[in-house]
C-alpha positions in Angstrom: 175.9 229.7 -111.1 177.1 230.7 -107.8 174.3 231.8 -105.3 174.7 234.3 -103.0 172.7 236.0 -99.9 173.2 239.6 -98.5 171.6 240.2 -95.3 169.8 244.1 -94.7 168.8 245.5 -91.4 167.6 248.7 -91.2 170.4 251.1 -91.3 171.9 249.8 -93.8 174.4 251.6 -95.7 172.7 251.8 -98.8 176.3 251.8 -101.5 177.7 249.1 -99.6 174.5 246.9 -100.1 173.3 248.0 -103.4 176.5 248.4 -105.4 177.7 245.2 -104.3 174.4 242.9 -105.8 174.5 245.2 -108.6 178.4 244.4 -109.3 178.0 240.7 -108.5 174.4 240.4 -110.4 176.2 242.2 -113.7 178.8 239.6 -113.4 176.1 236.5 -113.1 176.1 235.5 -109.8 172.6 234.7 -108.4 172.2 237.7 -105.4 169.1 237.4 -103.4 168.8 240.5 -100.9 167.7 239.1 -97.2 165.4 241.4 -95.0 165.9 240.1 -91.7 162.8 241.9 -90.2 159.5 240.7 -90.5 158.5 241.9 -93.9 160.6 242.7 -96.7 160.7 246.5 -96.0 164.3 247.8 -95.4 164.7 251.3 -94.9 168.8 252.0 -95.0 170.8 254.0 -93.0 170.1 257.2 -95.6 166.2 256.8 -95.3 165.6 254.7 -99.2 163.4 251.9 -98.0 163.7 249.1 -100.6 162.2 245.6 -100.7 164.1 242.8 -100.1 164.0 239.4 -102.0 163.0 237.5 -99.5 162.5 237.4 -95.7 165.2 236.0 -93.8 162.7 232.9 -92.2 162.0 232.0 -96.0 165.9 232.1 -97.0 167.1 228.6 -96.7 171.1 229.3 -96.7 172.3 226.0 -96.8 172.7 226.4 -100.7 174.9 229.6 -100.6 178.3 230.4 -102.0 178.4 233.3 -99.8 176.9 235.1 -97.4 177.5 238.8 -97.4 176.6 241.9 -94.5 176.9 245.2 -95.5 177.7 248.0 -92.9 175.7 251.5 -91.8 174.9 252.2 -88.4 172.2 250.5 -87.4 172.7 248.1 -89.2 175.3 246.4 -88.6 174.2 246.6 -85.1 170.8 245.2 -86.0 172.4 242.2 -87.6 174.7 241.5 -85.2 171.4 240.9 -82.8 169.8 239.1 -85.0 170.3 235.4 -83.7 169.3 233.5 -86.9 172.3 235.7 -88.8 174.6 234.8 -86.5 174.0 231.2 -86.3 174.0 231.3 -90.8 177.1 232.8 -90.2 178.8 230.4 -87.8 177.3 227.3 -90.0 178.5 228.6 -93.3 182.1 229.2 -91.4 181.8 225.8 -90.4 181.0 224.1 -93.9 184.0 226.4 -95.3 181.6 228.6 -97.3 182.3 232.0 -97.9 181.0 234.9 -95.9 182.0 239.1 -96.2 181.3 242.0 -94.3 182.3 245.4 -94.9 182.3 248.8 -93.0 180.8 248.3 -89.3 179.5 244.7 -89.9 183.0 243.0 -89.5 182.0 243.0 -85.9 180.0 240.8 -86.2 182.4 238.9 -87.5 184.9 239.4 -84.6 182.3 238.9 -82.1 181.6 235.5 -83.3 185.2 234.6 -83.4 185.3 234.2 -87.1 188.4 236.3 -87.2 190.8 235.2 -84.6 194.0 234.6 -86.4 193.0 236.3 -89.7 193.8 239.7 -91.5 190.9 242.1 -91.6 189.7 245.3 -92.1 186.3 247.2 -91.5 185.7 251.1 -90.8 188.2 252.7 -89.2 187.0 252.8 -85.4 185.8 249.7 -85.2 189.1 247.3 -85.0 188.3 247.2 -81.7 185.3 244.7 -82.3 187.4 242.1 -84.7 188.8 240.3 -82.1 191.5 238.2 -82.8 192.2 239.9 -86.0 195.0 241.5 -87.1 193.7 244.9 -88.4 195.2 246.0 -91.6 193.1 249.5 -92.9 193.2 247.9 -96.2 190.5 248.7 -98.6 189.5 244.9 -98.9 191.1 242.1 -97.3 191.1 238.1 -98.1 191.9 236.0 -95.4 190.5 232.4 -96.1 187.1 232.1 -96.7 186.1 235.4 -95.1 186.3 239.0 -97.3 185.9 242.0 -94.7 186.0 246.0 -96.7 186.7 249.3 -95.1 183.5 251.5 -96.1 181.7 253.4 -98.5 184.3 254.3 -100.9 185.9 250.6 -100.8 182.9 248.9 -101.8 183.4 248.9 -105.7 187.3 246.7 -105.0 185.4 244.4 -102.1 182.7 243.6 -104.6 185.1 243.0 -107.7 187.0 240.5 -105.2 183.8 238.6 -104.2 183.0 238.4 -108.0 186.7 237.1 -108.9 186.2 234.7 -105.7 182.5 233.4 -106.9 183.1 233.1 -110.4 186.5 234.3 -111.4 189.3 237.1 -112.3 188.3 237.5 -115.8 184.8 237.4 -115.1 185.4 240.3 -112.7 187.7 242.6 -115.0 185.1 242.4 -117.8 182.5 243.3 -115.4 184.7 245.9 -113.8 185.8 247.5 -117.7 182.1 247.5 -118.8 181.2 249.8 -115.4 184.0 251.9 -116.1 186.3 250.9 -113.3 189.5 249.9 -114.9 189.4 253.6 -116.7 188.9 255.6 -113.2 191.2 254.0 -111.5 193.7 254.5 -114.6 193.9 250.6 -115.4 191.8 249.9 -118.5 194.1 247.0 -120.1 
């Protein structure tokens, strides 16, 4: 089963964070929600406060698939502060594990450098912080090992594609037929 982390801040953007474990959780990938403050209170960028799975000092990353940040303001600010993220982020770049971002927190992406020379996208407004990407203002974008989303309203296609990249393509259209997906968007074959 493939095991994956997603980091909350406060200010998280509460679709963004919750829709994608719920998608990736249906499809039976083993999500564990990461408060990186000190207790697992996380109160998102819409005023829910939820409780986190774990803290982010009791995490222990090495074992993930993926590591996933969602956006809101400021959140994605708060994680891109947050040292310990960073450095996961860098070592799971490093060890050619998965990581995605959607909304504002592909910055943090481009600040670390993970995106020179890739394709990316994030919210409009803030291509300016993927340096070293080229910006594409598509919904979801896979470039490698790294997934970045454009917002709110792309975060049901960003987490099929991290399903069908964790587990795989069928997996993911029988998760996204039983939600109801394939029949909004018109596609229910």
């Amino acid at each position: 089963m493939a095991k994956a982390y997603i980091f909350l801040a406060n200010g998280f953007e509460d679709v963004e964070a919750l829709g994608t474990v719920d998608i990736l959780r249906r499809g039976g990938v083993d999500v564990k929600t990461v408060s990186i403050n000190d207790d697992t209170a996380v109160t998102s960028s819409h005023g829910v406060t939820i409780y986190a799975d774990i803290t982010f000092n009791r995490a222990g990353l090495d074992n993930a698939d993926m590591l996933i940040l969602p956006g809101g303001m400021p959140g994605a600010t708060n994680l891109n502060a947050h040292k310990g993220v960073c450095d996961a982020l860098l070592n799971q770049n490093e060890r050619g594990g998965k990581i995605a971002a959607i909304c504002a927190a592909p910055m943090v992406l481009g600040g670390l450098g993970l995106l020179n020379g890739r394709r990316a996208t994030c919210y409009p407004g803030f291509e300016k912080y993927l340096d070293g990407a080229e910006y594409t203002g598509e919904l979801f974008v896979t470039d490698g090992n790294i997934t970045t989303g454009e917002g709110p309203a792309a975060t049901f296609p960003f987490a099929y594609e991290l399903l069908t990249t964790l587990t795989d393509e069928a997996n993911a259209h029988d998760v996204a037929g039983g939600m109801m997906y394939l029949h909004l968007m018109g596609s229910d074959k």
